[in-house]
Residue frames relative to the residue before (quaternion, step in Angstrom):
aa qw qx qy qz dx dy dz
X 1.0000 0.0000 0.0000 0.0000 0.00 0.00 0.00
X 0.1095 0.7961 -0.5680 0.1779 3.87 -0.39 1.13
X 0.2325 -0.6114 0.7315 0.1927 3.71 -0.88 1.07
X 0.1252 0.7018 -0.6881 -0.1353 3.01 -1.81 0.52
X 0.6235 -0.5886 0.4918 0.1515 3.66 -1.83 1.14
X 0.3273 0.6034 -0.7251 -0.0543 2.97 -1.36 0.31
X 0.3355 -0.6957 0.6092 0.1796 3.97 -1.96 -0.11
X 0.7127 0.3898 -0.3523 0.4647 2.91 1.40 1.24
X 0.5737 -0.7921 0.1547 0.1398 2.88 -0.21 1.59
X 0.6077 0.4195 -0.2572 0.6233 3.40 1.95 -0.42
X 0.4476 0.5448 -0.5182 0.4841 3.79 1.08 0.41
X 0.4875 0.6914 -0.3739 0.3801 3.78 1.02 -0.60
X 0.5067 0.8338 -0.1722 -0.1354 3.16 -0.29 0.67
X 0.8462 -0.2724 -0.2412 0.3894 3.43 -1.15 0.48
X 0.4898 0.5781 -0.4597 0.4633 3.86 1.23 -0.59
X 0.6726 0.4708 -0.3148 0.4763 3.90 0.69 -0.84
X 0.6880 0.3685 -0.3033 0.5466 3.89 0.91 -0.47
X 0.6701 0.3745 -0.4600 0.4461 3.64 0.69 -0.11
X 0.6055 0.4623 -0.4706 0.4451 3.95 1.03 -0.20
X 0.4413 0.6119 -0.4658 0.4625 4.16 1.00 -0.12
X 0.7478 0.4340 -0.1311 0.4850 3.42 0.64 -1.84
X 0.4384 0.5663 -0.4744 0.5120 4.33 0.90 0.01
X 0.8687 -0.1595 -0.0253 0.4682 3.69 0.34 0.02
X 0.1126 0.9091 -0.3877 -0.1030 3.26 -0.06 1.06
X 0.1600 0.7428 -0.5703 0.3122 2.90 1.25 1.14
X 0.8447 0.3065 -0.1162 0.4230 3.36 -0.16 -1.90
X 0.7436 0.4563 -0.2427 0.4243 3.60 1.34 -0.44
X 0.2711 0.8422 -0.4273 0.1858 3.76 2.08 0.15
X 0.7333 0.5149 -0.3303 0.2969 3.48 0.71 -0.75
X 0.7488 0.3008 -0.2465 0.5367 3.50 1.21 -0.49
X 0.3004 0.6038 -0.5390 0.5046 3.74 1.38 0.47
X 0.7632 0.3833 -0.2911 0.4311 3.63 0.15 -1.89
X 0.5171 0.6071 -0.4582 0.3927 3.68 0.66 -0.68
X 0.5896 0.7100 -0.2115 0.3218 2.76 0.22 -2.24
X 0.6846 0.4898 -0.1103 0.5284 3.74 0.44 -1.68
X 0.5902 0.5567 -0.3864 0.4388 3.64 0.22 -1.56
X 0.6743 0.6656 -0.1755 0.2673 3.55 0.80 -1.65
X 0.7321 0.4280 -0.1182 0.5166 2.75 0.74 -1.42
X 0.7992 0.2635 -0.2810 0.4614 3.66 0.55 -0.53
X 0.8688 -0.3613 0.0379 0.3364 3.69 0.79 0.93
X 0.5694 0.6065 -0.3080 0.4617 3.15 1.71 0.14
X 0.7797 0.3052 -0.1173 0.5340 3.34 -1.40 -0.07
X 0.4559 0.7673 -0.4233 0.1558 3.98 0.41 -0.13
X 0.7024 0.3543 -0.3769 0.4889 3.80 1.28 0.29
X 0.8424 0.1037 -0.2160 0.4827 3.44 -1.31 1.03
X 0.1309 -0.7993 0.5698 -0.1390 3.36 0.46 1.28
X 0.2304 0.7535 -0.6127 -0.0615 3.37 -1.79 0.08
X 0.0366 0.7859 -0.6052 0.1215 3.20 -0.35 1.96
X 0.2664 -0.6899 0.6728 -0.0179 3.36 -1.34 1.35
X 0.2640 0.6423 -0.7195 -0.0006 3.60 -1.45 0.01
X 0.4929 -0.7352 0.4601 0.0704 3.00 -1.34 1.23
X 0.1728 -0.8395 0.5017 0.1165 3.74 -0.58 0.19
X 0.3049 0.7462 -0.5918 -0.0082 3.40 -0.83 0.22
X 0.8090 0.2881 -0.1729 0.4824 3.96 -1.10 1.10
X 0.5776 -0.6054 0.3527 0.4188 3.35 1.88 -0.41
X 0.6259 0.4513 -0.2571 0.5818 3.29 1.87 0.38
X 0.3675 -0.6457 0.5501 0.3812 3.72 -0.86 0.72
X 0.0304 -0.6866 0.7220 0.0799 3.30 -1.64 0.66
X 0.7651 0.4202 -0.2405 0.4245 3.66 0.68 0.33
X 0.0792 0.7729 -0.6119 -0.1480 3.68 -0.93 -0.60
X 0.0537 0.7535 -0.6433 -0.1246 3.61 -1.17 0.05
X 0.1567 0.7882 -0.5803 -0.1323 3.47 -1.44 -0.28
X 0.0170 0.8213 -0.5682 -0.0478 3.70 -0.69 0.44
X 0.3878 -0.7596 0.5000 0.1504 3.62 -1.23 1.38
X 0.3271 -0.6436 0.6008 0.3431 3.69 0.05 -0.02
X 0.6064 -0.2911 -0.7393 0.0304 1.69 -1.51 1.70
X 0.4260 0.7734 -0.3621 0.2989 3.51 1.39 0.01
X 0.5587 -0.6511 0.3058 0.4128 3.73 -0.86 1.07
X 0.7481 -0.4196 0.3420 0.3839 3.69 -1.81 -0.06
X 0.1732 -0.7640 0.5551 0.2797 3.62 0.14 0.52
X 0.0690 -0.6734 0.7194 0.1555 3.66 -1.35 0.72
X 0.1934 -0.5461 0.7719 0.2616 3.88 -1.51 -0.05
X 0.8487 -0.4149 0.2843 0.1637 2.95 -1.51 -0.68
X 0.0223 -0.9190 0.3539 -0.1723 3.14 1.75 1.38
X 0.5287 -0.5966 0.4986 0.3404 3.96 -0.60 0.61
X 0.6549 -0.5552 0.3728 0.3519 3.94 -0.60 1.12
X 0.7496 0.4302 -0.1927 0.4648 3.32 0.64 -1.61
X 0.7605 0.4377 -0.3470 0.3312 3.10 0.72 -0.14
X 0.4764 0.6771 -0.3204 0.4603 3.42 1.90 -0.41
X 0.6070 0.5609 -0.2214 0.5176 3.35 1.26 -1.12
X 0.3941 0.4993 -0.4400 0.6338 3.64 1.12 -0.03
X 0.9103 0.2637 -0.2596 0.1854 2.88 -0.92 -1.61
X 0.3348 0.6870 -0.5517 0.3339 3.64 2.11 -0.22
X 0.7824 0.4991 -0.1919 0.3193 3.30 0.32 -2.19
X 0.7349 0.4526 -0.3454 0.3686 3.32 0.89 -0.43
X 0.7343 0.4383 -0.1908 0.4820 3.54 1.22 -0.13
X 0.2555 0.7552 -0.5119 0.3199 3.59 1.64 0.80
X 0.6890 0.5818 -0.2468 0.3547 3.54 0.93 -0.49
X 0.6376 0.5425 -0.0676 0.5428 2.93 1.61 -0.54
X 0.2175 -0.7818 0.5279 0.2506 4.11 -0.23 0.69
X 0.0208 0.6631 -0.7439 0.0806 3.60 -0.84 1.54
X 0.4178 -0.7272 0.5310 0.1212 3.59 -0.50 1.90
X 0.7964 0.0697 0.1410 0.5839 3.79 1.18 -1.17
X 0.0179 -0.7895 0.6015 0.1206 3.44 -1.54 0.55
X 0.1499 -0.7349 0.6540 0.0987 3.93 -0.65 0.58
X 0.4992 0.6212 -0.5541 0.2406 3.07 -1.42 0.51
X 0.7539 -0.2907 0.2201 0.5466 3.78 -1.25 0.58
X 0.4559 -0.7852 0.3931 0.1450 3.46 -1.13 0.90
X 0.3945 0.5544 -0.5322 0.5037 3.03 1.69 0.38
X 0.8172 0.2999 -0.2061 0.4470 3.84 0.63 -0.98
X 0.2102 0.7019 -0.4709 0.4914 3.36 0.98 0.39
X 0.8483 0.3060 -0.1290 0.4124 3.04 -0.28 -2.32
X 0.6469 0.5594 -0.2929 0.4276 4.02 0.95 -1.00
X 0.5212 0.3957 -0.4565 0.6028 3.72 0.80 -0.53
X 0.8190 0.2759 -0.3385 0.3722 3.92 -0.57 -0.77
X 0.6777 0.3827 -0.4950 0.3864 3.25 0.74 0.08
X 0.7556 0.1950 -0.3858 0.4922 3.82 0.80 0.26
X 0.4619 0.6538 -0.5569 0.2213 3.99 0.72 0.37
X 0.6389 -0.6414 0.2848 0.3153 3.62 1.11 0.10
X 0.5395 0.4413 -0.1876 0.6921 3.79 1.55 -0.14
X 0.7911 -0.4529 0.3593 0.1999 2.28 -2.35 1.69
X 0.1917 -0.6693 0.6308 0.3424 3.94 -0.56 -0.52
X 0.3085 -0.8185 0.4806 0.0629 3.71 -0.94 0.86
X 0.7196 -0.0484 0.1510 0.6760 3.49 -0.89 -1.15
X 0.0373 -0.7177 0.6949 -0.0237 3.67 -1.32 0.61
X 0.1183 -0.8212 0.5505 -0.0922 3.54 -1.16 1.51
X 0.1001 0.9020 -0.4104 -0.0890 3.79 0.21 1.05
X 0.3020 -0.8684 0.3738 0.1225 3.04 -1.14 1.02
X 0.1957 -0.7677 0.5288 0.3044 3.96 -0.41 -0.21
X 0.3998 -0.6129 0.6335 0.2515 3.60 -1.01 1.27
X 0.4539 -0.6678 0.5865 -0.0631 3.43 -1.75 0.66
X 0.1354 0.6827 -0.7173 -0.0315 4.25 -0.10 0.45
X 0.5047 -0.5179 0.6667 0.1806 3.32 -1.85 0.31
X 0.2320 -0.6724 0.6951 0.1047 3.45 -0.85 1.10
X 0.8175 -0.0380 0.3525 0.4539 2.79 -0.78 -1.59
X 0.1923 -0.9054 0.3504 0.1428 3.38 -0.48 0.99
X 0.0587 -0.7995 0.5739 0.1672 3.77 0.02 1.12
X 0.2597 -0.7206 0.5430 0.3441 3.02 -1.81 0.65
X 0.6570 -0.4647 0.5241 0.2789 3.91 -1.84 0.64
X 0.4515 -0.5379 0.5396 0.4645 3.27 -1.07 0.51
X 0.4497 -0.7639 0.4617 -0.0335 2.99 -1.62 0.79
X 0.0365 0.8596 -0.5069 0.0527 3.96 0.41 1.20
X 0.7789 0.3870 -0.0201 0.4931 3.26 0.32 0.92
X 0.3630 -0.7643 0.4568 0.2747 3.53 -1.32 0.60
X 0.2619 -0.5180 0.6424 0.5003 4.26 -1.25 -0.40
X 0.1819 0.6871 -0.6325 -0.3080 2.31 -1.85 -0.68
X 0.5377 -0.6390 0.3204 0.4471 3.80 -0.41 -0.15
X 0.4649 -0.6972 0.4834 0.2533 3.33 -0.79 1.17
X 0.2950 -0.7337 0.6119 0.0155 3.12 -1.30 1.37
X 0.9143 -0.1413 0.2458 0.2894 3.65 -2.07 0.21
X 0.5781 0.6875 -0.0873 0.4308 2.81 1.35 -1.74
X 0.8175 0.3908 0.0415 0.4211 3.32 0.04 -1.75
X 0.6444 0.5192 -0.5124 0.2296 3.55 0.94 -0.22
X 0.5147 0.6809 -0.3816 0.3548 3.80 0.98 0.50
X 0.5826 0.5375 -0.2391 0.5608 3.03 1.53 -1.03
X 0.7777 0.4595 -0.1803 0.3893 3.56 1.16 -0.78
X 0.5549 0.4857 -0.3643 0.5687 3.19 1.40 -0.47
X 0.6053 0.5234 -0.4221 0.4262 3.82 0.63 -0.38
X 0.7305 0.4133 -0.1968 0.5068 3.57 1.29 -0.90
X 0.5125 0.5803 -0.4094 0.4827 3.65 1.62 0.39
X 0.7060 0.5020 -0.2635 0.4244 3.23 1.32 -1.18
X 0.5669 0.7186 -0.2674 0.3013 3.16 1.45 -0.29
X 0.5407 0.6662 -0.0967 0.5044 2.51 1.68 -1.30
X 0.8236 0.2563 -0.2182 0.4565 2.85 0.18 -1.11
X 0.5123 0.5512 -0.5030 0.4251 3.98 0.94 -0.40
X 0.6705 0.6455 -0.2004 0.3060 3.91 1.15 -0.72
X 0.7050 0.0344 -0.0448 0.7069 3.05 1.07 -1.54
X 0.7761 0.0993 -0.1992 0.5900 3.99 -0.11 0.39
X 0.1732 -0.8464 0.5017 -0.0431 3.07 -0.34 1.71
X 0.2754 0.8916 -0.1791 0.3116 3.35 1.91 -0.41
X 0.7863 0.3692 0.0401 0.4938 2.64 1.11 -2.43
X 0.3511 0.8388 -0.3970 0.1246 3.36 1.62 -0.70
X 0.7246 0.3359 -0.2511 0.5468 4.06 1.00 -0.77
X 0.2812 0.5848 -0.6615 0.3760 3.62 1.08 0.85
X 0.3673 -0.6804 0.6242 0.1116 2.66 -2.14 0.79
X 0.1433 -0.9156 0.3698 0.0666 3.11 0.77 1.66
X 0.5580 0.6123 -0.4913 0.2690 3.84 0.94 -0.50
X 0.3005 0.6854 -0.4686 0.4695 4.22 0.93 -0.53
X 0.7710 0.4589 -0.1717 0.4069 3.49 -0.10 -2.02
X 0.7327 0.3948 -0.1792 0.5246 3.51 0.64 -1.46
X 0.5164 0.4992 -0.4743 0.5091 4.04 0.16 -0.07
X 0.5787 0.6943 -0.2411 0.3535 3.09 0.80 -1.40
X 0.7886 0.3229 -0.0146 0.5232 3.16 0.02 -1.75
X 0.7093 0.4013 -0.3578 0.4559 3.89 0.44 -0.55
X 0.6396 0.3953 -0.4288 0.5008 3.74 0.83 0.19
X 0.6452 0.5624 -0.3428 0.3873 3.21 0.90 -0.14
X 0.5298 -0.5002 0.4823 0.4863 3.46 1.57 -0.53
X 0.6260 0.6321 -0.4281 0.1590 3.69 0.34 -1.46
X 0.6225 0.5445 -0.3076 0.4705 4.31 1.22 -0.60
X 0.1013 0.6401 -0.7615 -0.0127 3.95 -1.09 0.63
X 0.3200 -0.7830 0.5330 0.0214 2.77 -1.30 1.28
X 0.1049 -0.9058 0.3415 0.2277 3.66 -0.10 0.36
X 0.3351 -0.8948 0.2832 0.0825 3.63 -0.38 1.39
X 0.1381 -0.8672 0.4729 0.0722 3.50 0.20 0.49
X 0.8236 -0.0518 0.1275 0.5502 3.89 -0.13 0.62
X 0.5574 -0.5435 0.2085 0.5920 3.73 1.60 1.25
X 0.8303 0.2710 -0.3606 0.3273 3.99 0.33 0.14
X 0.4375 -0.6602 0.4161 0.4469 3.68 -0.93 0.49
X 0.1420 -0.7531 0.6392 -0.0645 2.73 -1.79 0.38
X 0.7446 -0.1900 -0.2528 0.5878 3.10 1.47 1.23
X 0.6202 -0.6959 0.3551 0.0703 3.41 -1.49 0.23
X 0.5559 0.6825 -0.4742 -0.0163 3.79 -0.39 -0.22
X 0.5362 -0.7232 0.4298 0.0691 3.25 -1.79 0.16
X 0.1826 0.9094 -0.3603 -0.0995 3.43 -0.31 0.19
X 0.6356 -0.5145 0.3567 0.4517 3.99 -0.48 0.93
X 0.5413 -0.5249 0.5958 0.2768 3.20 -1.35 0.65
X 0.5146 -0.6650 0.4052 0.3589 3.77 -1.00 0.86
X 0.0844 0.8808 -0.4600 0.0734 3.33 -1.12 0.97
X 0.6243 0.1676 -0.0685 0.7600 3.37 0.38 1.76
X 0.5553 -0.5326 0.4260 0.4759 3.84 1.18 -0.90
X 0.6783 0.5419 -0.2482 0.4296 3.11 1.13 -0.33
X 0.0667 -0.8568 0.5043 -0.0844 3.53 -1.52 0.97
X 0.1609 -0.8876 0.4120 0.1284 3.45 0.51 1.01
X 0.2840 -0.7900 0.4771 0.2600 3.94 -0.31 0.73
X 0.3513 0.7238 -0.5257 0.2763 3.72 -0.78 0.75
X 0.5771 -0.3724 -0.7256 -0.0425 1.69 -1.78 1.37
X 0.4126 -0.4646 0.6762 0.3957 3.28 -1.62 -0.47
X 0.4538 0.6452 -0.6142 0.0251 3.20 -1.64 0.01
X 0.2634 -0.6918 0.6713 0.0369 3.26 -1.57 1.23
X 0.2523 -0.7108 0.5561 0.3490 3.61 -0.61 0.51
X 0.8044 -0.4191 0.2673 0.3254 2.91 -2.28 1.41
X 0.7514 0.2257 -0.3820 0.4884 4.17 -0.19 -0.55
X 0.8185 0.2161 -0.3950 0.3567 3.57 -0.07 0.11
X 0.3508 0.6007 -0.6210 0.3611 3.75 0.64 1.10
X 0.6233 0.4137 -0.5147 0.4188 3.23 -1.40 0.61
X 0.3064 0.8631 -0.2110 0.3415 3.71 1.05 0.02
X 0.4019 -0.7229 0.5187 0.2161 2.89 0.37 -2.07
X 0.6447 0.7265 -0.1661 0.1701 2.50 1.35 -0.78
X 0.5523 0.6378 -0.2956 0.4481 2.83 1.82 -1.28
X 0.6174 0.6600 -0.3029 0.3024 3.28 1.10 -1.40
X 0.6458 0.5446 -0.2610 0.4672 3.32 1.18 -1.41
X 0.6919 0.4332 -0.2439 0.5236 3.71 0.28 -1.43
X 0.6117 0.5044 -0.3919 0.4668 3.82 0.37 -0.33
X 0.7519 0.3990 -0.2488 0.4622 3.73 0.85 -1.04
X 0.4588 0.5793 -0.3499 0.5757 3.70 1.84 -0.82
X 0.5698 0.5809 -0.3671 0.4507 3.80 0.50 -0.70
X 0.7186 0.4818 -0.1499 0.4786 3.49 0.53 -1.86
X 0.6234 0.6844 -0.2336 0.2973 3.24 0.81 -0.41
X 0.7972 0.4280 -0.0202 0.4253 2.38 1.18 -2.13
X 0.4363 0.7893 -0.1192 0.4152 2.95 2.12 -0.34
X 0.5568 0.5567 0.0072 0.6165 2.84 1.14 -1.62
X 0.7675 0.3012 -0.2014 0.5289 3.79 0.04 -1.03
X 0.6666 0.4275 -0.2969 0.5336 4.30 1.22 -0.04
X 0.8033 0.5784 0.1393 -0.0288 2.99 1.87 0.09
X 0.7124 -0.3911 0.4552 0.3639 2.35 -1.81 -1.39
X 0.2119 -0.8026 0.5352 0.1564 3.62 -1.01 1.10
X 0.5010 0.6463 -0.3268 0.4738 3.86 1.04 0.70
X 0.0590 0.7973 -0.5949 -0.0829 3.55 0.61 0.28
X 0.1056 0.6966 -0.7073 -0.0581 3.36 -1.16 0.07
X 0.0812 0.6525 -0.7491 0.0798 3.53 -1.76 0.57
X 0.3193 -0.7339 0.5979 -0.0446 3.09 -1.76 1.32
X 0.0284 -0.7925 0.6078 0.0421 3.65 -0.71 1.32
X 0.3996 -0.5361 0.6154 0.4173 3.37 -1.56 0.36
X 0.5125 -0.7099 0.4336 0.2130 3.32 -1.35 0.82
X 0.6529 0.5532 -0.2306 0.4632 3.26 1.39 -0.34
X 0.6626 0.5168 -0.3332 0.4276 3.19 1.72 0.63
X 0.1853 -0.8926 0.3189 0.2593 3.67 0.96 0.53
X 0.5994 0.5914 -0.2977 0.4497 3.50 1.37 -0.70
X 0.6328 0.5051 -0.2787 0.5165 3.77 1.15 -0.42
X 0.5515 0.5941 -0.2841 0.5121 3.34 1.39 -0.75
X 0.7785 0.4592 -0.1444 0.4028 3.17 0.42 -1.23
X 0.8185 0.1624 -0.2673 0.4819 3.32 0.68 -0.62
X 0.4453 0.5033 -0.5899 0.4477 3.78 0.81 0.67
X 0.5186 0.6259 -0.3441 0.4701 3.61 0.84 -0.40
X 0.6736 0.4402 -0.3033 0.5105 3.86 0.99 -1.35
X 0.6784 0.5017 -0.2719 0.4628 3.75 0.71 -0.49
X 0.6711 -0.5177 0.3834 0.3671 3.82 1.06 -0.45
X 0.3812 0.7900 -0.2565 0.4059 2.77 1.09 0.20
X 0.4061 0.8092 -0.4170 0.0794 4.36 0.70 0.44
X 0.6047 -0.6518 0.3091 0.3377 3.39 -0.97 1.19
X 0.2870 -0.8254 0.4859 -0.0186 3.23 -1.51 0.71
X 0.5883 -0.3005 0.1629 0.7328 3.70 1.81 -0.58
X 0.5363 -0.4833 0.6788 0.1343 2.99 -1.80 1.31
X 0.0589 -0.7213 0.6899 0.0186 3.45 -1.86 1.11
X 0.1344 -0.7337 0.6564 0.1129 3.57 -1.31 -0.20
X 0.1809 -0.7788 0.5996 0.0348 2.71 -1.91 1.34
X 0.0276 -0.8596 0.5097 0.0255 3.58 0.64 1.27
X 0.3882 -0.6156 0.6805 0.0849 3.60 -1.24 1.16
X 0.1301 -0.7874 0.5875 0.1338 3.39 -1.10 0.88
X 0.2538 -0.7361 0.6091 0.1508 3.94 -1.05 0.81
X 0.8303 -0.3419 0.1622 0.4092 3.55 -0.44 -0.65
X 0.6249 -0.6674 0.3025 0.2694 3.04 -1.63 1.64
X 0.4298 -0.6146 0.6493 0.1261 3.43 -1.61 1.13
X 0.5795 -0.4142 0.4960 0.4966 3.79 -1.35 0.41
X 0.4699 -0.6230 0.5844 0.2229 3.14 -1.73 0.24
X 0.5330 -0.6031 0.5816 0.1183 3.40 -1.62 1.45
């Protein structure tokens, strides 16, 4: 059983992308990455892994700088590998199913820090929210207005990321279509996104409504405009990711169809512990 590395993205390869693409539910976050990659993002200091055992991949990994180690759904014993094999190597953060989450940090050799859990989302059945207001898809135009509401985001729920330079990401995504904007009385007045379909699958995010106009609806609306638009590019896989420590996001992705599926973690590491 042997993980091996590379930081080039066409060294990746295809037996290791077809074990990502076996479930892209539990494995959406480094799939959607994965992609991001390939078409022009994220493209300096790379780290792809895939694991092996018997002559078959059973694993994958990848991690953008500065952004944490993405896991999917990799067999414990084998995460614990990839801890020991990557002590040499500074991984600020790891995310991924909280069984493997918690097993990398318990053998990667560092303090655990600030810790943020999340709960994946599937779409059932989609209901729609009352409705105040129009989408539409965010254009050329808008990708200031959005990057200001990305940084927000992220200065809110993942303060970490807060000195990311999020406009790259957002150009990105607004030529692609991937932003609906929701409009209330001809201006917006909140945001979300969703991955281009992949496999069928599409993971909504972010959401965000700024602080005086929540309480609204809005998110609710733009979150289901999202699902839509998703759906109509698409994709039959919805996915969407809450912090658990927000109940009001819980609750009302839930009112739309939205029902939980597995709990993740994003565990920041501070300073190194003796080795196990």
């Amino acid at each position: 059983m042997t993980w091996t590395f590379t930081g080039d993205v066409d060294e990746f390869p295809a037996p290791a992308d077809a074990w990502l693409r076996r479930d892209p539910v539990l494995n959406t976050v480094p799939l959607t990455v994965l992609a991001r990659v390939r078409s022009g993002l994220w493209s300096d200091d790379l780290l792809l892994g895939w694991h092996t055992s018997g002559g078959e991949v059973t694993g994958a990994v990848l991690r953008t700088p500065p952004y944490s180690l993405l896991l999917g759904d990799i067999p414990v014993p084998a995460v614990t590998e990839l801890a020991l094999e990557l002590r040499d190597r500074d991984i600020p953060a790891v995310t991924g199913p909280r069984e493997q989450a918690e097993a990398f940090t318990a053998a990667y050799g560092m303090a655990p820090g600030e810790r943020v859990d999340h709960r994946l989302y599937r779409l059932g059945a989609l209901i729609a929210p009352r409705l105040e207001g129009t989408p539409r898809v965010a254009l050329e135009g808008d990708v200031p207005a959005v990057a200001a509401w990305m940084a927000a985001f992220l200065a809110e729920a993942e303060p970490q990321r807060r000195a990311t330079d999020v406009r790259p990401q957002v150009e990105h995504r607004v030529a692609r279509g991937e932003f609906v904007l929701w409009e209330d009385e001809g201006r917006p007045v909140a945001m979300a996104a969703f991955s281009a379909p992949l496999v069928g699958m599409s993971r909504i995010g972010p959401v965000y409504t700024p602080p005086e106009l929540r309480g609204r609806g809005y998110g609710s609306a733009v979150t289901y405009a999202a699902t839509r638009a998703a759906q109509d590019a698409g994709a039959g896989l919805l996915l969407l990711f809450t912090d658990l420590a927000n109940p009001t996001s819980n609750s009302i992705y839930q009112a739309i169809g939205y029902r939980p599926v597995a709990d993740y973690a994003e565990i920041t590491f501070t300073v190194a512990t003796a080795p196990v």
